[in-house]
Residue frames as qw, qx, qy, qz and C-alpha x, y, z in Angstrom:
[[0.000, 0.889, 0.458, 0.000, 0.00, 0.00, 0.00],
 [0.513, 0.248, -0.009, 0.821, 1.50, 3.52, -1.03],
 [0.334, -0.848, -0.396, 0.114, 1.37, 6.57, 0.99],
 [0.320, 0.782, -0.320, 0.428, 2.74, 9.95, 1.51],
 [0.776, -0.071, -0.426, 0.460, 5.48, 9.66, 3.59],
 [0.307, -0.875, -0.337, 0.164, 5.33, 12.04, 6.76],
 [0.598, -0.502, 0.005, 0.625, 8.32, 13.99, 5.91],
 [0.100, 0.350, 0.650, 0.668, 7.42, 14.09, 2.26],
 [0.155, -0.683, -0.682, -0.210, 4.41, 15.48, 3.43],
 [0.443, -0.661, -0.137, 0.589, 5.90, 17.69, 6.13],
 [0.397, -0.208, 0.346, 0.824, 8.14, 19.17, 3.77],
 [0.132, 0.352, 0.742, 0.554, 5.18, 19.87, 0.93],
 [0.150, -0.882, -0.380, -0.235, 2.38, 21.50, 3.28],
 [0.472, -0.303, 0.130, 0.818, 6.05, 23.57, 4.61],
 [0.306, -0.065, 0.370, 0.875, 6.65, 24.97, 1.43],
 [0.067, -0.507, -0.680, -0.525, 3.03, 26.09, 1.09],
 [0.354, -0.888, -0.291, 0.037, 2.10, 27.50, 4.70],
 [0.464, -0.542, -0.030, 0.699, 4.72, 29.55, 5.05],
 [0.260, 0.331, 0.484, 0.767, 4.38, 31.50, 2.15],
 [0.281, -0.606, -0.624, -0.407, 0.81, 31.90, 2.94],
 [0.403, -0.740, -0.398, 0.363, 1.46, 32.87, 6.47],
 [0.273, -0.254, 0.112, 0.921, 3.91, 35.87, 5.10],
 [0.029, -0.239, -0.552, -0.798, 1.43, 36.85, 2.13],
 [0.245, -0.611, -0.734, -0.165, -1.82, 36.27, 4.15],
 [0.272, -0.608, -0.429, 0.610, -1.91, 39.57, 6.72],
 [0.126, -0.110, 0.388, 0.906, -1.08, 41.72, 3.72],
 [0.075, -0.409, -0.746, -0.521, -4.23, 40.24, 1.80],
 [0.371, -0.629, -0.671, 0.126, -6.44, 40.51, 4.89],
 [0.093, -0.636, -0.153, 0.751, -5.44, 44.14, 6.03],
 [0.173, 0.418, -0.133, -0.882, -5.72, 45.97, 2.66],
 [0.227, -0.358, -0.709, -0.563, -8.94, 44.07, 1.19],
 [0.228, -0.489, -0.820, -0.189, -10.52, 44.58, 4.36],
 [0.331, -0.721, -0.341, 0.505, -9.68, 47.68, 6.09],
 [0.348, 0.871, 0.006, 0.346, -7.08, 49.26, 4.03],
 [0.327, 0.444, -0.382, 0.741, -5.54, 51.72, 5.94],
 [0.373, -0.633, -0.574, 0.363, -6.18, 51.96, 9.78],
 [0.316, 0.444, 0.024, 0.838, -7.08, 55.31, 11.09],
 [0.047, -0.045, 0.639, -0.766, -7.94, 57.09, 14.46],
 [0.518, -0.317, -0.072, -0.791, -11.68, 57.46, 15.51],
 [0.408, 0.022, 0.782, -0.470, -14.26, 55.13, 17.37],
 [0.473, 0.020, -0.748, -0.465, -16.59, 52.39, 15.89],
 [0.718, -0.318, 0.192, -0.589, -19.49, 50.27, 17.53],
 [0.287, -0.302, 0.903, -0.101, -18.64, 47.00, 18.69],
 [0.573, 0.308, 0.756, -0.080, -19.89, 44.37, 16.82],
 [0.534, 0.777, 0.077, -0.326, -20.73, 46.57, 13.63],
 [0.774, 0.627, -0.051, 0.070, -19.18, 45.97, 9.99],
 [0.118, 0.915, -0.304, 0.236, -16.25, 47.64, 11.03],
 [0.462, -0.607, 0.605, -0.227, -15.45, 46.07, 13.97],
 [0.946, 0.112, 0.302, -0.042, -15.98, 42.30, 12.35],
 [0.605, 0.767, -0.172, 0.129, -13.53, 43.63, 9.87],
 [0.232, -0.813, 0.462, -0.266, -11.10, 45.04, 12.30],
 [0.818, -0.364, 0.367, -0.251, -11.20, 41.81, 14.53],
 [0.956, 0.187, 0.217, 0.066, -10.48, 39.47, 11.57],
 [0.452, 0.740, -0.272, 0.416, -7.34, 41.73, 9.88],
 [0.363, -0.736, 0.503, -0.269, -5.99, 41.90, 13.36],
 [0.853, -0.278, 0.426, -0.120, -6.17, 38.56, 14.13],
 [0.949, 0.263, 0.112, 0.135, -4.51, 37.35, 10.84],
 [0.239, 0.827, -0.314, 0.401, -1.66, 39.92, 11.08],
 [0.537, -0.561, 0.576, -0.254, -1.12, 38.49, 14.89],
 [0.899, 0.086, 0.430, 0.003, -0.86, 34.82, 12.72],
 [0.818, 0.537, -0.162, 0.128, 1.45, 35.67, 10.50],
 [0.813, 0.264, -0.358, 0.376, 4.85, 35.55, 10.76],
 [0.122, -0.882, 0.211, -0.404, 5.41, 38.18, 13.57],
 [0.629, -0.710, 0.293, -0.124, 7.30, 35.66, 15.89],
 [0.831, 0.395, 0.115, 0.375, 9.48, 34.70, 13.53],
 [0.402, 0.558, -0.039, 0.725, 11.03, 38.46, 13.22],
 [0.428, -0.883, -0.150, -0.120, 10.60, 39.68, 16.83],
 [0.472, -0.788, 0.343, 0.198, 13.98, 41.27, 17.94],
 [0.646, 0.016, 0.395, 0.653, 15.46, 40.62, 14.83],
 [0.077, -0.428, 0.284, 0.854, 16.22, 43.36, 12.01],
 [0.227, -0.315, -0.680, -0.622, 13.15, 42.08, 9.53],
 [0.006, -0.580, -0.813, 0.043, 10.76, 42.92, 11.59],
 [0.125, -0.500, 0.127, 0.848, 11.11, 46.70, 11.00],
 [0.193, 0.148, -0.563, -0.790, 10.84, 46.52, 7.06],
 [0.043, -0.361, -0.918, -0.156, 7.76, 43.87, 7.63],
 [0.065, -0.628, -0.462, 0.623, 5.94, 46.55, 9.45],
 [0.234, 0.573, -0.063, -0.783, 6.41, 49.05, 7.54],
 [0.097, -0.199, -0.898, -0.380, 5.48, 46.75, 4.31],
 [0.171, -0.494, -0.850, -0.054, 2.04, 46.57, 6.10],
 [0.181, 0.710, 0.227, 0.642, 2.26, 50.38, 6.68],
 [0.614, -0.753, -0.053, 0.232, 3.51, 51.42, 10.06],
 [0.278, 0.925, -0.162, 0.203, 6.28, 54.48, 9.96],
 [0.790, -0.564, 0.076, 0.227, 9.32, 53.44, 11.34],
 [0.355, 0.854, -0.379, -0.039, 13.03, 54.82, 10.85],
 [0.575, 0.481, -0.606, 0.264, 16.56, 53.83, 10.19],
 [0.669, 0.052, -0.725, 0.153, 17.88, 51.60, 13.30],
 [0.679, -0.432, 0.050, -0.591, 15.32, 50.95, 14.97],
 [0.049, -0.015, -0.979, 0.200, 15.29, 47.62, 17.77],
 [0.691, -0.189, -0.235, -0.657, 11.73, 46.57, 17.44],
 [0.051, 0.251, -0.946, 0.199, 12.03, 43.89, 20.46],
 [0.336, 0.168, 0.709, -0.596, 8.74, 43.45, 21.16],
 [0.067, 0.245, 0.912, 0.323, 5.70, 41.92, 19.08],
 [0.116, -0.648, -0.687, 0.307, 2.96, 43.72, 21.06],
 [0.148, 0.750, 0.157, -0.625, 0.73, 46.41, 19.91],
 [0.007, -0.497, 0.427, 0.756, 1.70, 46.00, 15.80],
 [0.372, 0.357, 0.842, 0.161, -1.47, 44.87, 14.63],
 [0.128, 0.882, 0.450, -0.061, -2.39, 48.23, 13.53],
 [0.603, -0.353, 0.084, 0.710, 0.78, 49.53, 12.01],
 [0.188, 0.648, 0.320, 0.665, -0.86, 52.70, 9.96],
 [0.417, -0.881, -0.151, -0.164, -1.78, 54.02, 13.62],
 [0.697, -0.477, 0.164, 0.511, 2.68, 53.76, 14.64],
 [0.479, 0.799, -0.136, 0.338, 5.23, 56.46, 13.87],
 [0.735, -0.572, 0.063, 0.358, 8.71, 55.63, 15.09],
 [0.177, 0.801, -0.542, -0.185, 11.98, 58.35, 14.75],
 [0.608, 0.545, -0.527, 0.234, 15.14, 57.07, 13.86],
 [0.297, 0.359, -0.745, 0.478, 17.57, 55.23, 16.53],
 [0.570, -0.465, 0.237, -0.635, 14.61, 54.08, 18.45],
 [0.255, 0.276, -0.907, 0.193, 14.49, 51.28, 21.05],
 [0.582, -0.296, 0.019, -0.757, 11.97, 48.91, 22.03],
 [0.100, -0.483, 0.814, -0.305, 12.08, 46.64, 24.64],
 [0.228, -0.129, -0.938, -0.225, 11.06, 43.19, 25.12],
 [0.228, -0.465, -0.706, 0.484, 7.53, 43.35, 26.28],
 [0.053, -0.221, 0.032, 0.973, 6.61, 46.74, 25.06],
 [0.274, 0.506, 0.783, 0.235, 3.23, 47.39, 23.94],
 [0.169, 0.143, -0.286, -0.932, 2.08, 50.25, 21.72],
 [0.222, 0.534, 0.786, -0.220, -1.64, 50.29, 22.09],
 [0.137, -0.014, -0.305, -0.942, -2.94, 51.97, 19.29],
 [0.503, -0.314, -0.562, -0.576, -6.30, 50.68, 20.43],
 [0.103, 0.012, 0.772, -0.627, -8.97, 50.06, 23.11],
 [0.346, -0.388, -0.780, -0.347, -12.71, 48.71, 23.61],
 [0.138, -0.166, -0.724, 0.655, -14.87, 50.72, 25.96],
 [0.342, 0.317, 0.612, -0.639, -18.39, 51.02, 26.73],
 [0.583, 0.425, 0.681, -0.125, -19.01, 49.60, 23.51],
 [0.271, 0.935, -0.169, -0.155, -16.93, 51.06, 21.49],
 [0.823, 0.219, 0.107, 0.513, -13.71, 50.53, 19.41],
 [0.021, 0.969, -0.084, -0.233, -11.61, 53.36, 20.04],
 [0.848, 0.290, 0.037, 0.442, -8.24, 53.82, 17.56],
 [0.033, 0.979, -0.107, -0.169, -5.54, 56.39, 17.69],
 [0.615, 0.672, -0.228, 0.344, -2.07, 57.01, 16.67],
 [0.716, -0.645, 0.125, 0.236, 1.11, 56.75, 18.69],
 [0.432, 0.759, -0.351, 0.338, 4.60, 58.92, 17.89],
 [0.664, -0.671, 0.136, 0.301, 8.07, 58.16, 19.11],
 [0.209, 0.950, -0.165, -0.162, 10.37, 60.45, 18.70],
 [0.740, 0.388, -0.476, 0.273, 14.03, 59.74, 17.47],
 [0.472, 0.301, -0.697, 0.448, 16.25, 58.19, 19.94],
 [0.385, -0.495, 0.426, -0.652, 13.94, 57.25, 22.50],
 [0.252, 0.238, -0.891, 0.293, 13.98, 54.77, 24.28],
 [0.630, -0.211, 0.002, -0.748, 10.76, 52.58, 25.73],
 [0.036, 0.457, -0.879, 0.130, 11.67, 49.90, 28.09],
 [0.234, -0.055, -0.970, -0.022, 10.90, 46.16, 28.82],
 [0.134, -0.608, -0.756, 0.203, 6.90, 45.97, 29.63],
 [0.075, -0.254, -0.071, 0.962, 6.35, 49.39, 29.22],
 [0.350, 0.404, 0.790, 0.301, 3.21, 50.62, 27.68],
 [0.038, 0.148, -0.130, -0.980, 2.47, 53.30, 25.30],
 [0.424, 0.445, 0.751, -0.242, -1.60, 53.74, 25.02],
 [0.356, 0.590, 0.539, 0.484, -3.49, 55.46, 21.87],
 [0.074, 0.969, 0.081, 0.223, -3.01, 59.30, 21.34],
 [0.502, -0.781, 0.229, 0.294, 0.28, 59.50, 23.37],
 [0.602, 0.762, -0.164, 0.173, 3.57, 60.65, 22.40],
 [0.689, -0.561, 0.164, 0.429, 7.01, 60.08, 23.66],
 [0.333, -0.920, 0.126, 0.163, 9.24, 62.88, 22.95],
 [0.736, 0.546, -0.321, 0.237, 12.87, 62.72, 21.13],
 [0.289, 0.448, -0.654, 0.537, 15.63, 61.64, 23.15],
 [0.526, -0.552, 0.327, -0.558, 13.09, 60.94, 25.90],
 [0.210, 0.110, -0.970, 0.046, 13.18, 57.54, 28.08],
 [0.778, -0.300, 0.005, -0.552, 9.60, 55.76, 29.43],
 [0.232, -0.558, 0.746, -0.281, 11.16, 53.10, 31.89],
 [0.298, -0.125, -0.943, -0.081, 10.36, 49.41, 32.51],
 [0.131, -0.561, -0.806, 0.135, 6.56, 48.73, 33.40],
 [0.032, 0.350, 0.122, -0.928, 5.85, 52.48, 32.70],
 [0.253, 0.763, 0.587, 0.093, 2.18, 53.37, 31.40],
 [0.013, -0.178, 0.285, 0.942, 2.05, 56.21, 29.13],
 [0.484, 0.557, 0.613, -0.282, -2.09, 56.59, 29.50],
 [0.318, 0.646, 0.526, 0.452, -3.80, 57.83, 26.14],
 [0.146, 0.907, 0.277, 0.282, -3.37, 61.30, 24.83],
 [0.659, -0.718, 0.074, 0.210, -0.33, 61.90, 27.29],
 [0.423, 0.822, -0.310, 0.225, 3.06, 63.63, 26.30],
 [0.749, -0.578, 0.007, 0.324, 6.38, 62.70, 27.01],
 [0.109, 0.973, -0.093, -0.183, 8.03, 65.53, 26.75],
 [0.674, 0.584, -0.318, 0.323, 11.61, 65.45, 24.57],
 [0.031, 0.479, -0.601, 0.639, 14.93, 64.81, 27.29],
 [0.667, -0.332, 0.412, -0.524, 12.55, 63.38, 30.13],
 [0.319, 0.063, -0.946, -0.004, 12.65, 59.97, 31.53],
 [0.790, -0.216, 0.108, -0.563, 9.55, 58.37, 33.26],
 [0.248, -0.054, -0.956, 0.144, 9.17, 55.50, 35.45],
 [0.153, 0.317, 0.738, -0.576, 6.43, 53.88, 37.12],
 [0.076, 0.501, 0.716, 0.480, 2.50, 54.47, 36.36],
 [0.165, -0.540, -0.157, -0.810, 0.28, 57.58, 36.73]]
């Protein structure tokens, strides 16, 4: 009796899902959303079903493949998130919505970092945009929320919350939460 041989087989649906997993976030964000872009939406509505599903396949593709390496930078910005010249993108968290990220030049993010360009309250989808300036620095667990800005040259410490809409001023370091 002939059969595929598991390695044979391994190798074959290989050389097919991976492709797919690089190509598929691409399809799924700009047939169904496009371009992210601040405002608020009703849970559950068109939008949000959209939202949900483009997120989710962008969080399935290859992002843990290229965390804390040097391709995840150019993937990002492929999928349209602003990001300059050497950058450390350690962290994974918060780049399902990379039209709503603008990072300077020489910036550093730490493992653990999350850039929340989003949030769900009282029934709502809220979206915004998040700037960091060049050479700053935004350490391990740290989190930057939607509308906030961190500042050139500034530092936002380990496990530091940067709430929505909230400056950190250029030069300044922050620790700790509000």
């Amino acid at each position: 009796e002939k059969g595929w041989h598991p390695v044979l087989a391994g190798i074959l649906v290989g050389s097919y899902a991976l492709p797919v997993a690089f190509v598929l976030p691409f399809i799924a964000k700009f047939l169904l959303i496009g371009k992210y872009r601040p405002g608020r939406h009703p849970l559950w509505g068109w939008y949000y079903i959209r939202w949900w599903i483009s997120t989710g396949l962008i969080a399935l593709g290859p992002l843990g493949l290229f965390g804390g390496t040097p391709l995840l930078a150019p993937y990002m910005r492929q999928l349209g998130a602003r990001i300059g010249k050497n950058c450390y993108l350690g962290s994974l968290r918060g780049f399902l919505m990379p039209d709503l990220i603008e990072i300077g030049d020489n910036v550093s993010l730490g493992y653990g970092g999350f850039l929340k360009t989003y949030v769900v309250k009282g029934g709502w989808l809220y979206q915004g945009k998040i700037k960091i300036g060049d050479n700053a620095f935004i350490g391990n667990n740290a989190v930057v929320m939607l509308g906030a800005c961190v500042g050139e040259n500034s530092c936002v410490l380990e496990q530091t919350l940067v709430v929505a809409d909230q400056s950190v001023p250029g030069g300044e370091t922050w620790a700790g939460s509000p």
